[in-house]
N, C-alpha and C positions, 0 to 999 in steps of 0.2 A: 827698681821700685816703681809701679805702680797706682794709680790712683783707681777705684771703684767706690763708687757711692760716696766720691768725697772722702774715702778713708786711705792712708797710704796702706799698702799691704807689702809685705818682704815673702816671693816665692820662692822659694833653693831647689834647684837642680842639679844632680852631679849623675855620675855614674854608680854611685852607692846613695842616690836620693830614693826614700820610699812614702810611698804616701797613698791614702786609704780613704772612705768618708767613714765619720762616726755621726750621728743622729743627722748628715744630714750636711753636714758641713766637713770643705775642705781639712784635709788634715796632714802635717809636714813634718819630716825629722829633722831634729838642730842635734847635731852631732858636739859632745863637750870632752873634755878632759882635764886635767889637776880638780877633782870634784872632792869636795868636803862634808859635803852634806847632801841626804838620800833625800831626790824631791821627790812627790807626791801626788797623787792624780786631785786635780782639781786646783792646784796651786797655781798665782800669777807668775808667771818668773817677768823680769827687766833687765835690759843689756844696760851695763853700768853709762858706758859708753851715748851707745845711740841712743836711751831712753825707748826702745823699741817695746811692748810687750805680749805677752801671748798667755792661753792658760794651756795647762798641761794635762791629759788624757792617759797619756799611761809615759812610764820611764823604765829603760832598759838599763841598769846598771854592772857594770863589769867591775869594781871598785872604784879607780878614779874617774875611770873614763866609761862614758856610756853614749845615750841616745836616749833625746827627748822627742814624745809625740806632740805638737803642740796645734791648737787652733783658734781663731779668731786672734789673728794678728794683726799688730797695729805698728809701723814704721819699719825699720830693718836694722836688724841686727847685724854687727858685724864681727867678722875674723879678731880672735886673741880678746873680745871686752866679758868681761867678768859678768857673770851670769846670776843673779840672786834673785830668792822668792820669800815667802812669808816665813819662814825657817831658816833661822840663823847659820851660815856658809853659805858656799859660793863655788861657780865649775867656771871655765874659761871657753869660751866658745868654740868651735871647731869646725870653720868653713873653709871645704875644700878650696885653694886658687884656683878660679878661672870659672866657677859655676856659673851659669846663666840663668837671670830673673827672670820667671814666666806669667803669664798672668793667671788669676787663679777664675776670670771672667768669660763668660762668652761676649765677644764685640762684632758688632756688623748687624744685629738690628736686634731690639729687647726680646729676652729670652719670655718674656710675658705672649710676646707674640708667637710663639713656638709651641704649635700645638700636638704635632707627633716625633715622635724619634725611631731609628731600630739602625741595627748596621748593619753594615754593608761590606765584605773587606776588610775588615780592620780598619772602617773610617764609619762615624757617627752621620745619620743623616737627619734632616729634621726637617718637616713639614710648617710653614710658614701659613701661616691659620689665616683664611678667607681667600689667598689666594694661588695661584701657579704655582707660585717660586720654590722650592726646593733649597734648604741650606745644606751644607756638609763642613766638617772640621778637617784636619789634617790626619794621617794618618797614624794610631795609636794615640791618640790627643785626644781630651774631654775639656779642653781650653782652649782657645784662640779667636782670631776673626775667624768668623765664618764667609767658606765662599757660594756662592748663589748661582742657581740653573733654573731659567726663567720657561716652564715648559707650555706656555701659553701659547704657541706656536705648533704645538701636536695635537692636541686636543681638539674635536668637532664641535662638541657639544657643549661647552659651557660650563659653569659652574664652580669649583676649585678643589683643588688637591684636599682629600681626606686623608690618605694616611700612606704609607711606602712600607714593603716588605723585601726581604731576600726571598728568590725561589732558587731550585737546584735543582740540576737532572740528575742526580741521584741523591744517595740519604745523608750526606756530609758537605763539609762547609771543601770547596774546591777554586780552579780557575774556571768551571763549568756553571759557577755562582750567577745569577743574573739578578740585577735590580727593579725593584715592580713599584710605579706609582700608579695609584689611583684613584681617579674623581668622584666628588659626589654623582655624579653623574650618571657614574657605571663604567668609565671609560675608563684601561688601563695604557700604560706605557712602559715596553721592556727595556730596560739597556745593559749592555754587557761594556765591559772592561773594570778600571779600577781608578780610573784619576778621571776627576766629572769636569778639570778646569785642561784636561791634553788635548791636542792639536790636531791628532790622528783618531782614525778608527780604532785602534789598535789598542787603546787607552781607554776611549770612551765611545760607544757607538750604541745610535737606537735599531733596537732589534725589529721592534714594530709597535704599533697601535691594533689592541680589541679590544670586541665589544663584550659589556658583563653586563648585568641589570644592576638599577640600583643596591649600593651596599649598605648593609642595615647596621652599619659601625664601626670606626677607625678599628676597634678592639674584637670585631666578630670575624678574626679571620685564624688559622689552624696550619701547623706545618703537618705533615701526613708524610713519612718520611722525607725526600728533599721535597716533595710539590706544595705547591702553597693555595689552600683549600679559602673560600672566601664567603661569607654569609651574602647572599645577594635575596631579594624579592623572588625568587622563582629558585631559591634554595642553597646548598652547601654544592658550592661550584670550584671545581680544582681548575687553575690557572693553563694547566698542560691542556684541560680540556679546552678553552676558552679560545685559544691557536687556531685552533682547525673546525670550530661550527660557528654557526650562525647564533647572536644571543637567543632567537626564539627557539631553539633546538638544545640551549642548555639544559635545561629541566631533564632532558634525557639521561643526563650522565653529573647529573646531581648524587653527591652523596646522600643527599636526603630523599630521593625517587620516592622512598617504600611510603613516607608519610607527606609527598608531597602536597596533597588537598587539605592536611593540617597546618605543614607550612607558609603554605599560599594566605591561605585565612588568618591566621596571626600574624602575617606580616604585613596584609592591608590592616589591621586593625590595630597593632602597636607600632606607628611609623612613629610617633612622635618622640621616642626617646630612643639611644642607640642600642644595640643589639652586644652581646660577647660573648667571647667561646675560651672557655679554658677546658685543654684536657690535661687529665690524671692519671698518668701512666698507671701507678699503685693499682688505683682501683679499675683498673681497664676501661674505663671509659672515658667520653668528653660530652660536658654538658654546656646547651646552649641558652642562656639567658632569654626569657621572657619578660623584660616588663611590664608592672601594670602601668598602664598611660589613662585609665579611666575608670570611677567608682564604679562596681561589682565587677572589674574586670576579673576572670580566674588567675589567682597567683600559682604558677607553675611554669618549669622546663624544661625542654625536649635532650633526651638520652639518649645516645649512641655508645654501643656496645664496640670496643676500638677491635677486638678481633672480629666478632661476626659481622657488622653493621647493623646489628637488628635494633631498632628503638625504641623507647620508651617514655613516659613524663613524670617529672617528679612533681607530684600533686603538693600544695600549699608553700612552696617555695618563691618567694616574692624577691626575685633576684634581679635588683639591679642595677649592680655590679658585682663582678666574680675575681680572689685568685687566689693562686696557690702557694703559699708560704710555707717550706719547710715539709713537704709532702701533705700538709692539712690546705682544704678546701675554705674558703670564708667568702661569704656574700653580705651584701650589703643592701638594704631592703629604703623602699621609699619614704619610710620612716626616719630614716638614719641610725635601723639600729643595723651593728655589723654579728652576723652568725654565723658559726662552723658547723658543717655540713659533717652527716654519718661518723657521730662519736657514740652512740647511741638507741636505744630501740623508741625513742618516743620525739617527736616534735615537737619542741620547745615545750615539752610537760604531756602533749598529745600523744594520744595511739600512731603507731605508722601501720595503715592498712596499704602492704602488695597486694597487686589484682593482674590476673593474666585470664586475656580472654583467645582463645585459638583461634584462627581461620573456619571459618564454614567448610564442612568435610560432608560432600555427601552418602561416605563411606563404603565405596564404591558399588553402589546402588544408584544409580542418577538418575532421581524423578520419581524411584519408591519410597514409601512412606518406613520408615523402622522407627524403633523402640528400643532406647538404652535403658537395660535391665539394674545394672551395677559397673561400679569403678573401680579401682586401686591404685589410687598415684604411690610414686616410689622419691624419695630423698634420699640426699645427701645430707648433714647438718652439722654443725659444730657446736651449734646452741638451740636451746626448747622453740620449738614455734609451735603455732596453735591455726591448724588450716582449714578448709572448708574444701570440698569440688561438688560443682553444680555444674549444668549442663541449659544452653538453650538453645532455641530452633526456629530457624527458618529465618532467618537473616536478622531476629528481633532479638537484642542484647538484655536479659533481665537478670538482675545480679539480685541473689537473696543480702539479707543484713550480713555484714564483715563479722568473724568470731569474735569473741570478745579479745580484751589484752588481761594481761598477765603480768603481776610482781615477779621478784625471785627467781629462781634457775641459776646455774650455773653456767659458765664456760670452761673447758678446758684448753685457755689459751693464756701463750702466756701474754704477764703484766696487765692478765684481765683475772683469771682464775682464782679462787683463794686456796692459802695455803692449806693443806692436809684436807684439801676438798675437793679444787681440781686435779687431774695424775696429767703431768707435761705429756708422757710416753703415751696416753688413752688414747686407742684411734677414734677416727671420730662416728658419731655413732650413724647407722643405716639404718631405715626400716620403711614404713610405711605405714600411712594411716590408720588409723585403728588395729594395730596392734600385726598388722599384716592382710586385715580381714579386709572383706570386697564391702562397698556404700552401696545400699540403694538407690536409685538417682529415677526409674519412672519417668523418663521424659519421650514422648514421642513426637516426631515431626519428621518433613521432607531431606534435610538436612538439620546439623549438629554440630554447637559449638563447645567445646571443653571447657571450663571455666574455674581460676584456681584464685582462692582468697585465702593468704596469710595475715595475720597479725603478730607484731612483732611481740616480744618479753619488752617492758616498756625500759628495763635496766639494761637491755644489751643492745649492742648494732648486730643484727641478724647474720649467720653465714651459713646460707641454708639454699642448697641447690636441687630445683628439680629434676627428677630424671628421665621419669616416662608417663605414662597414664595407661592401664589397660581397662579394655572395658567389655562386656560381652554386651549383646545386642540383636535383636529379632527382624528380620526383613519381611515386609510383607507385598503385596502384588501392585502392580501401577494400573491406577483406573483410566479407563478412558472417555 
């Protein structure tokens, strides 16, 4: 037995002990038998005996003999005392001989002070909020004292530990596992082994210290098969790269390279609140949290496409904080309201206007003037969309108005589709804009930018992929 917060607690251990959390709180099996009466989820049960009591969560019954889940216990129950709850009968306890009481607390400094966790090994670690220190549990354990690695001794620069990850040299959890702390600062520390309190290298040993730029988040950091990818000021920096350059050479081999003068500029501008990165395998991608940290700031965040790398922003998304429960996305906005992400073709009741503007093509003409005559984009779709393609030039972006949005349509998906309306077997439909026919588009200049605006059916989430664009087009001579 126990004492936490003043209250005695009874924890059972055995080799048939099982135990779970429900809403939140620990949760333990009291093994019973000669049972008379079926308890019930939400009933106190009392050890006649110890006076001990608990309430009950769920009960597995075998006739006499069963197993209770029970939580918020108070005293300790013991072996052979009669077991009764608000229901007339009674079961006789059944505790293994010889179990060992555990605690159901973390001990060794308040868990209020415990600002990160993740693990490591099969051992919990935890970031000790403002400073150095490092805590860790025993191995397979979410209970006990914790022991402490005081890393204030590797570190140049100052500051303290933000947050510790696993990285791996390859895509699974192994003995090639290494352990990653690091600082507000930007500074990292690797260690390899598996016991942070052994004696040897062998057990526990620091692999090195590099340098990163500041990181914009305990939470903005990404595994990428085994590497461990990390939101820093100068962009989405994989840890294997961080080894072997110099931090002012990161930005080179930044996952984020393509849009790094976007990244740059939003990260001096939203320093004051932290950054996150959740990806979604489902929808192939991973999206990085923008907060707003100042009125009219723009609420949106940066997309990366996890097969191509190609990126994008999710315009009016005021995300800040992101995760993934259950394969659905949910953010949480500075409002405190919380929203799920792409169940649908409209924002919070709004149109969702997609917009793809292409690269400058000078079509290879370079430095003559041409003339795009006509277009024909091609799709893929599962559901109605309603597109526009326009065209600009010379390095100047001008988007006409987005098409309107649209009620109704169909899908032919299922547990989206309606009955005797959508066909599950329908493939899905191909075509191209107007009916197959070519746009006029009239645009001339030195070079030529593509330009594709979708609006969604405001009742559905879009599945609608483009495929190419043809265009014809007039060259004419280069003046001198």
């Amino acid at each position: 037995m126990v004492a936490v917060n003043g209250t005695d607690f009874l924890q059972l251990y055995s080799t048939t002990f099982d135990w779970s959390a429900v809403n939140g709180l620990a949760t333990y099996r009291l093994n019973f038998d000669t049972q008379t009466v079926n308890y019930v989820t939400g009933q106190t049960i009392t050890g006649g005996t110890s006076g001990a009591t608990a309430t009950v969560v769920k009960s597995i019954d075998n006739g006499t003999t069963g197993s209770l889940y029970i939580q918020s216990i108070t005293g300790t129950f013991q072996d052979n005392e009669t077991i009764t709850g608000g229901i007339a009968g009674s079961a006789i306890a059944d505790i293994p001989a010889g179990v060992v009481q555990i605690s159901a607390a973390i001990t060794g400094v308040a868990t209020s002070a415990l600002s990160h966790v993740w693990l490591y090994r099969n051992r919990l670690f935890f970031i000790e909020g403002g400073t150095m220190r490092a805590r860790y549990l025993g191995i397979d354990s979410v209970t006990g004292a914790l022991g402490s690695l005081n890393l204030s001794g590797i570190f140049q620069r100052g500051g303290s530990l933000l947050f510790g990850a696993t990285w791996s040299l390859d895509a699974g959890d192994g003995i090639d596992d290494k352990c990653v702390f690091v600082t507000t600062e930007g500074e990292a520390a690797i260690f390899e082994g598996s016991n942070p309190a052994g004696a040897t290298q062998a057990e526990w040993n620091l692999v090195g210290r590099y340098d990163l730029t500041d990181p914009m988040g305990k939470r903005a950091t990404m595994r990428a098969g085994g590497d461990l990818i990390v939101a820093t000021k100068e962009g989405l920096v994989p840890i294997s790269a961080a080894i072997n350059k110099d931090a002012a050479a990161l930005s080179l081999a930044a996952v984020s390279r393509n849009i790094e003068p976007d990244w740059k500029r939003e990260a001096a501008r939203r320093l004051s609140l932290p950054w996150e990165i959740i990806k979604w395998p489902d929808m192939n991608y991973a999206i990085v949290s923008l907060p707003v940290t100042a009125a009219g700031q723009e609420s949106w965040a940066f997309v990366v496409n996890l097969e191509t790398g190609s990126w994008c922003k999710f315009v009016g998304w005021a995300t800040r904080c992101l995760e993934l429960h259950d394969s659905r996305l949910y953010f949480g906005t500075n409002d405190g309201l919380v929203l799920e992400g792409e169940i649908s073709g409209n924002d919070n009741g709004l149109p969702i206007y997609h917009t793809y503007v292409g690269n400058p093509d000078h079509m290879k003409s370079l430095g003559g003037l041409k003339t795009v005559h006509q277009a024909r984009p091609t799709f893929l779709s599962a559901t109605p969309y309603n597109p526009k393609i326009s065209f600009s030039v010379n390095y100047s972006v001008d988007l006409p108005p987005a098409p309107t949005a649209a009620d109704g349509g169909t899908a032919d998906l299922w547990d989206s589709g309606l009955w005797d309306v959508a066909k599950w077997d329908q493939a899905q439909p191909t075509g191209s804009v107007g009916g197959g026919q070519w746009i006029s588009i009239g645009k001339t200049g030195h070079v030529m930018q593509p330009q594709l605006q979708i609006t969604s059916y405001l009742n559905q989430r879009p599945v609608t992929e483009f495929v190419q664009l043809d265009v014809t087009f007039e060259t004419g001579g280069v003046v001198v």
